[in-house]
N, C-alpha and C positions, 0 to 999 in steps of 0.2 A: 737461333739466337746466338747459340757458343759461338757459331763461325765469323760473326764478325765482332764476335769482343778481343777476336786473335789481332784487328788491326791498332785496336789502340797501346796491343803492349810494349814493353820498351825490353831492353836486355836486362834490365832487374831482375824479369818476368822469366824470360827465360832460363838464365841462372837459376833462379829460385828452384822451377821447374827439375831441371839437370841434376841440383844438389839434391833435391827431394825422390827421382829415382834413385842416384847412387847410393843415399842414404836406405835407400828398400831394400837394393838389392845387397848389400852388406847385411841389413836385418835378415833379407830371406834366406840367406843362404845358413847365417848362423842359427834361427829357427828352425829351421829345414834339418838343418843336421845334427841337432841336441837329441835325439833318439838316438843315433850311433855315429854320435861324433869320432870317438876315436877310432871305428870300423872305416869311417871315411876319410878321415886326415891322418891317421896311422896308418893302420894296416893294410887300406886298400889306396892308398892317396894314388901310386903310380898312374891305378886303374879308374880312381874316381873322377880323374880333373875333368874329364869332360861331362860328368853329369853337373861337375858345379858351374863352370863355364856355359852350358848348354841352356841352365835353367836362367843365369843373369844375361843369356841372348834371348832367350824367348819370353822373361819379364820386361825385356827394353823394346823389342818387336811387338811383344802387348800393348804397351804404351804406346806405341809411336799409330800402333795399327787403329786405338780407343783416339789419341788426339786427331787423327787424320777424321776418322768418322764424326766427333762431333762439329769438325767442318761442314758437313755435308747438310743441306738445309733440311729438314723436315725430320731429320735422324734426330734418335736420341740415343747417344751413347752407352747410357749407365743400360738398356734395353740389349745390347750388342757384346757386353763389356764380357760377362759370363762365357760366351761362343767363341769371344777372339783370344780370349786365356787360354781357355779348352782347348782350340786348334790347335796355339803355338806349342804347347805341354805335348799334343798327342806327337805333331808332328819330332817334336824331340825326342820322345820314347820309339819312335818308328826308329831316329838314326842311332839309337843307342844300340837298339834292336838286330840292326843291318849292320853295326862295325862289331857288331859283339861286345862292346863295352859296358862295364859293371852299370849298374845302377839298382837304385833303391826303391822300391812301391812308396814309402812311407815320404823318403825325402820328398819326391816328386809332387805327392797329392799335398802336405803342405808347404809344398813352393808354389804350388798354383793359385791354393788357395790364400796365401798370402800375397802374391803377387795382385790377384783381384781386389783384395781389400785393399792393398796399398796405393796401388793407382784410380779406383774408385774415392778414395780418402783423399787424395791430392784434388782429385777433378773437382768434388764438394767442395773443398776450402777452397778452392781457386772461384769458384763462384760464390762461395759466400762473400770471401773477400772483396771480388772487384763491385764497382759502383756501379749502380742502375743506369742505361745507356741515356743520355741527354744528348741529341743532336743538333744541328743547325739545317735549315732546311733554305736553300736557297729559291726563290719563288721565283725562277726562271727558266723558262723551257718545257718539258715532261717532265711534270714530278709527282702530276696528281695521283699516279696510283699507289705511290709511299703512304698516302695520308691511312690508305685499310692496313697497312702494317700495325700490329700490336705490340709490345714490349717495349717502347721507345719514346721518349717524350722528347716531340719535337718541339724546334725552336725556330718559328718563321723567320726569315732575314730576306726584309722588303727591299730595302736602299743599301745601293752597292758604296756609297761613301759613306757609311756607319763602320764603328773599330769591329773588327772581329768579335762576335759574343763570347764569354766565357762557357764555353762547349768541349764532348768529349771530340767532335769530327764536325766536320761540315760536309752535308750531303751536297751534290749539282750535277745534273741533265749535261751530259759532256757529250752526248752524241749528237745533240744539235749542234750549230754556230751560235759560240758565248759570245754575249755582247763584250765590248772593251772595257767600259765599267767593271764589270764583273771576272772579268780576267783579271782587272789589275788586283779587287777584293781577295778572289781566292788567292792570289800571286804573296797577298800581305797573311794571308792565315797561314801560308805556308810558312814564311820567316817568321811567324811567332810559334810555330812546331805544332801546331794544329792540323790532323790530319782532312786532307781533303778529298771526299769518297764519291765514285761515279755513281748515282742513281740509280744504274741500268745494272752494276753490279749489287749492289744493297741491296734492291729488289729480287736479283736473281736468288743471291744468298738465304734472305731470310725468308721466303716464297718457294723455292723448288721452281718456280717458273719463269717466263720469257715474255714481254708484253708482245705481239704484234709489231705496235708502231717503232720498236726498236730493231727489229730483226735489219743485217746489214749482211754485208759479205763475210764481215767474221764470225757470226754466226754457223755455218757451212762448216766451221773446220774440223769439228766431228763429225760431221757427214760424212766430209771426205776421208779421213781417218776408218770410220766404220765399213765404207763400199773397199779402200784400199785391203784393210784385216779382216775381209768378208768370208775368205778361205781358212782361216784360223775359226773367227767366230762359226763356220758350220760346220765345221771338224767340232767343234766344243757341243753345238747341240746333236751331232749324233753320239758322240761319246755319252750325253746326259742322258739321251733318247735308251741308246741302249743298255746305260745303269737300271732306271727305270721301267724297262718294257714288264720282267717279273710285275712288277707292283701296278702296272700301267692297266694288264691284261687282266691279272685279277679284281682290280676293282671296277674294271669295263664289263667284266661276266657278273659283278654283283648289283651294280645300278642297272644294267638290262634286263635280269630277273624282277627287281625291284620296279622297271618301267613298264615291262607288259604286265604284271601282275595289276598296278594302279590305270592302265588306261588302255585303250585297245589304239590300236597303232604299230608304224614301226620303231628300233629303237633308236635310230640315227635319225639325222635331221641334215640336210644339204642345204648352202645359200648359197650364192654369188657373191664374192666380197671383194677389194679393189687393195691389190696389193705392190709389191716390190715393182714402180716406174711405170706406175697408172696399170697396170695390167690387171687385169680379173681371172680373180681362180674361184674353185668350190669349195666352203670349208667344210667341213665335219664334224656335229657336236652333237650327243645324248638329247632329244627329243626332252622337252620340256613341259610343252603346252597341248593342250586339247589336240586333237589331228584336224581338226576343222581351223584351226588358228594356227598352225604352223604351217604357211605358205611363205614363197619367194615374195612376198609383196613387203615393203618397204615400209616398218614401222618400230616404234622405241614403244620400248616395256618399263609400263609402270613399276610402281615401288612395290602396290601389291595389285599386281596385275592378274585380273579373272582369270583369264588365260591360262594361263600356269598350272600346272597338274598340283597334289598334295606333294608327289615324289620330285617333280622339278622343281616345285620351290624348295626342297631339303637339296636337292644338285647344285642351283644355283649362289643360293646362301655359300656353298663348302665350294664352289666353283669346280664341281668334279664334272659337270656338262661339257668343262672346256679339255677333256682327256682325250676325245678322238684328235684333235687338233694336231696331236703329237706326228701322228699321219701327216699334215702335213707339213711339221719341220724337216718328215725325213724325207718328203718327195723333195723341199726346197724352196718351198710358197711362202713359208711363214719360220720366224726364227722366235726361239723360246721368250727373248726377248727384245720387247721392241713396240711401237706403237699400233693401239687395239686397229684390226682393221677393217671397214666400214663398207656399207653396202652401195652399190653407184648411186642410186637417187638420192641419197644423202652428200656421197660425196661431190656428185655433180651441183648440189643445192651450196655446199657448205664452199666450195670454192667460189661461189662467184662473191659471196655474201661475207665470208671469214679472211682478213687480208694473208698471206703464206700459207691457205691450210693446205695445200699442194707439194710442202714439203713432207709432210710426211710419209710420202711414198718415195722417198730417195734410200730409204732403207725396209728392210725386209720388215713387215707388221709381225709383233709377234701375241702370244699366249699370255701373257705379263708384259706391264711393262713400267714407268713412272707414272705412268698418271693414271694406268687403272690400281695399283696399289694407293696411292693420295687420292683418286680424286671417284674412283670408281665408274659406273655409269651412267654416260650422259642421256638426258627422256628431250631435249631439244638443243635447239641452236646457240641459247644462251649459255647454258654447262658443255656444250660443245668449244664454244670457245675457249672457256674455262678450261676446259680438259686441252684442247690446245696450245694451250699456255705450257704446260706439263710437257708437252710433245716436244715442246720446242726448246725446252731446258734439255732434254734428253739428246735432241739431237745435235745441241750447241755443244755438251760435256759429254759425248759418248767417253766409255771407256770400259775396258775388260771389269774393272773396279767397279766402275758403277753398275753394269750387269749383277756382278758379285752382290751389292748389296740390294738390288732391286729384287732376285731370287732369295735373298734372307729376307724381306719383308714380307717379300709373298707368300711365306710358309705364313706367317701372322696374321694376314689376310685371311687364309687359307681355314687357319684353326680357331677364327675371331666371327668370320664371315661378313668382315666390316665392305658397306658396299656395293653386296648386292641387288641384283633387279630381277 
């Protein structure tokens, strides 16, 4: 919802904004440094300037780093706002560290912690402040799936020779062909400064997702972007791969103990799954279910499916089942991140039936990804779609960024167990 109260502001707003950092960062620095102030602006000043300069760049890259994320539809900021301080702080201590330049424990821990309250206190008042979203909902084209949006009180606009409603925006279906009528309406909202919002973005925004019947060629251009940076991006997951192996290994030797002990069996599990340009590979996951129930045969698992050992339902809840997997980002099959990927009799079922769901094989499936953090697992065709939807926001806004935040949610996933099957 924050991300599109960004279109109705005006430069008031962001002024406001601007003077309300500068104004922090004046307070944090002179908070910050009333413990040894004149250690810092006396006696060490030559040496200090850059812990004060360091910390009002890494209060204003806090900020800039919390307003960008509450763009992000499904994010919630003030959730992130703690990790993106922490970062910018540590990463300043590291160059403080590396140039050999003075700095202080004491400034630092209350510059951060001030820095977090301050631009948290800004974000608050800016939402207290603005008004509840009222839109205009123009009744032509695709627009029916705005009406399950929540937060927003629409304002149907039936007849295109009616004045402009008194609205915060006017939503409209721009990907189809606007009738002339209707052209010339939005053409009049515009000259009275009423903004006029595509529906195919408003939905993207406030949803995380992508309808189907909108998917066009511009869609594709994170596709294309992600197959282009596809040698970056698997440089990043072997570097991940081998931060992680320590932590990988040992918790692979503790649920394998944990798995023969609860069930007779072995402790790996092989399927056939449809990956990077329709290809089929083997994937790899901790054995879950009865040995009699984990075969190659093609089926979705309930919520609390019999099947399931006592031990694989505590694996699957914490998604540590999905740890051999790792194997194969480093053969190259599957990338840390990216959409879940699915077994042929599903896929060959879901493509004839789901319109684009064939695109998701234009990039690498991975372990995590947008829509199994939102949407988790899909048990049919109908949440398949659904989850498709997810797939396809991901693949329209790929970005290193988005990766980044897709891997912070899934620690929360991870420690919530939200989603499990």
């Amino acid at each position: 919802m924050n991300a599109l109260i960004h279109h109705e502001r005006r430069w008031g707003w962001r002024l406001a904004e601007w003077g309300w950092l500068m104004v922090g960062a004046v307070l944090m620095v002179l908070v910050s440094a009333a413990p040894s102030w004149h250690n810092i602006f006396v006696e060490r000043w030559p040496d200090s300037w850059l812990l004060v300069v360091g910390s009002v760049v890494a209060m204003t890259i806090s900020a800039a780093a919390i307003e960008w994320v509450s763009r992000m539809p499904l994010i919630r900021s003030r959730k992130l706002a703690a990790g993106i301080v922490g970062m910018a702080f540590i990463i300043l201590v590291a160059v403080l560290m590396i140039s050999r330049s003075y700095y202080s424990r004491w400034f630092l821990l209350i510059a951060a912690g001030f820095s977090l309250v301050w631009i948290m206190l800004g974000h608050w008042l800016r939402m207290w402040i603005a008004s509840p979203l009222r839109w205009g909902l123009v009744e032509s084209g695709c627009v029916e799936p705005l009406r399950e949006v929540s937060g927003i009180e629409w304002t149907s606009i039936n007849q295109a020779d009616s004045d402009p409603p008194t609205v915060g925006a006017v939503v409209a279906d721009m990907t189809s062909e606007v009738p002339s009528e209707w052209a010339r309406f939005l053409t009049e909202c515009r000259f009275r400064n009423t903004p006029v919002l595509d529906a195919e973005v408003v939905y993207e925004t406030l949803t995380g997702r992508v309808q189907p019947e909108w998917v066009n060629e511009g869609h594709l251009v994170g596709v294309r972007t992600a197959r282009s940076m596809s040698v970056i991006k698997r440089t990043l997951d072997w570097c991940i791969c081998l931060l992680l192996f320590p932590l990988l290994l040992l918790l692979t030797g503790i649920c394998a103990v944990a798995i023969k002990l609860d069930s007779r069996g072995p402790v790996f599990f092989r399927q056939d799954r449809v990956g990077l340009d329709n290809h089929t590979f083997r994937v790899c996951k901790l054995r879950t279910m009865v040995m009699e129930h984990e075969s190659n045969a093609a089926s979705f698992a309930d919520e609390w499916d019999g099947r399931v050992t006592r031990v694989g339902r505590i694996l699957r809840k914490c998604r540590l089942d999905e740890i051999p997997q790792f194997w194969n980002v480093v053969k190259g099959e599957m990338s840390i991140v990216g959409p879940r990927p699915e077994q042929r009799e599903f896929v060959d079922q879901f493509v004839e039936s789901i319109p684009f769901y064939a695109l998701r094989h234009l990039v690498r499936p991975g372990i995590t990804g947008w829509a199994q953090v939102h949407y988790g697992y899909a048990a049919d065709e109908i949440e398949n779609r659904r989850k498709l939807e997810f797939d396809l926001f991901y693949l329209k806004h790929w970005s290193f960024m988005l990766d980044t935040m897709i891997l912070m949610r899934t620690i929360v996933v991870v420690l919530t167990g939200r989603g499990a099957r």
